[in-house]
N, C-alpha and C positions, 0 to 999 in steps of 0.2 A: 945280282943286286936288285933287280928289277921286278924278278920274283920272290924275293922279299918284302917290296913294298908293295907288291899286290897282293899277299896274302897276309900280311899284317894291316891292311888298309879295312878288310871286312871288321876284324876283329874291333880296331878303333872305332867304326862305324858304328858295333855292336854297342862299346864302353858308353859313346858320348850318348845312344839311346837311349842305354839303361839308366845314364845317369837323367837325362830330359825326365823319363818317367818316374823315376824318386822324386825329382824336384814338381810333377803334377801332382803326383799323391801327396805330397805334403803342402801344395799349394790347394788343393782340394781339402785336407782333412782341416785346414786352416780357415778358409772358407766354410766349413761344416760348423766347425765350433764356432764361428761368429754369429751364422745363422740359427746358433744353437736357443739364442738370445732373444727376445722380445722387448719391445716398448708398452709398459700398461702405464696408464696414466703420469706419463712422464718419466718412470720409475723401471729401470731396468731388470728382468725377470727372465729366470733360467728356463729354458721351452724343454719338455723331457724328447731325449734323442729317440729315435725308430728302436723299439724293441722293449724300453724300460716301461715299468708300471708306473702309470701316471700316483698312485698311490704312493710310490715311492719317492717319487722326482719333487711333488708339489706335497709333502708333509707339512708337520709344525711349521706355524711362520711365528717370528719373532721381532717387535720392534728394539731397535738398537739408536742410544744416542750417543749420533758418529763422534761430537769434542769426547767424550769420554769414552766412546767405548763401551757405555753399560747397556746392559741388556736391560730393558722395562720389563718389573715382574712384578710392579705393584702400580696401583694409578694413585697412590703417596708419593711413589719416585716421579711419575708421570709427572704429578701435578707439578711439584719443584719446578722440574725441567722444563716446562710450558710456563711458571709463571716469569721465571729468568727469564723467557720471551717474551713477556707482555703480554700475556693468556691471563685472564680472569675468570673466578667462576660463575655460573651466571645460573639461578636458583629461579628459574622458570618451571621449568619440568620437574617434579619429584621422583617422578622414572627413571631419569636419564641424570647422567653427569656431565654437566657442558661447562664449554670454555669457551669465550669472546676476546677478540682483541678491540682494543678500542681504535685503532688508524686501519683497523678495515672493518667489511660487511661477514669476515667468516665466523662460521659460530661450527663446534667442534663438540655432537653428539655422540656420548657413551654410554654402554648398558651400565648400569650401576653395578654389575656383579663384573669382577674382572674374567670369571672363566668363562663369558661371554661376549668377551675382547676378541672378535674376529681380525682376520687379515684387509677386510675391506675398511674397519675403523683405524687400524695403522697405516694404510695407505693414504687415509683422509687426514690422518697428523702429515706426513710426510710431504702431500700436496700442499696445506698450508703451509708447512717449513720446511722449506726447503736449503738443502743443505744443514740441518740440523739432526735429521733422523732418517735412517733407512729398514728397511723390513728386509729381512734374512731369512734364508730356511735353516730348521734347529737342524 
């Protein structure tokens, strides 16, 4: 009997090791995907993992207005959706398309042509409104 539980004693030792090491690799790959993640101006953003084409990881970005859901694909929707905030337009620059709020100092400059609606003027909606809008990869 003796000899049974010393030669079943390795194998158990072996069981609970293998099981420790699933439970590191999954506490590692868990850890990886968190790290996966960045902070850019307040605004959480996917970091591309070791191996992917940065081309791939960080394409199309798209502004989203999170109450609804809708994607912005015109700065007609835009505007709507920032006047319901209390965004006005404000007819300084003929270049640009800007919006003011009157209970603050932010003023929110756009190229007049939407196809030069970068990710860095969506990110400047989103830092003003917060919790109103987030930027997505298409």
């Amino acid at each position: 009997m003796s000899s049974i539980t010393i030669t079943s004693w390795p194998n158990q030792l072996n069981n609970n090791y293998d099981k420790r090491e699933d439970s590191d690799r999954t506490e590692k790959k868990r850890l990886m995907e968190e790290l996966s993640y960045v902070w850019c101006l307040g605004v959480q953003k996917r970091r591309c993992p070791a191996g992917e084409n940065a081309g791939d990881c960080h394409g199309k970005k798209v502004l989203v207005h999170l109450p609804t859901n809708e994607v912005i694909k015109s700065y007609s929707v835009l505007e709507r959706k920032l006047s319901c905030l209390g965004w006005e337009r404000y007819y300084e620059d003929p270049e640009l398309l800007q919006f003011h709020k009157r209970s603050t100092v932010h003023l929110i400059s756009l190229p007049k042509d939407f196809n030069k609606f970068k990710s860095m003027h969506m990110y400047d909606i989103v830092v003003k409104n917060r919790n109103e809008f987030e930027v997505r990869d298409m």
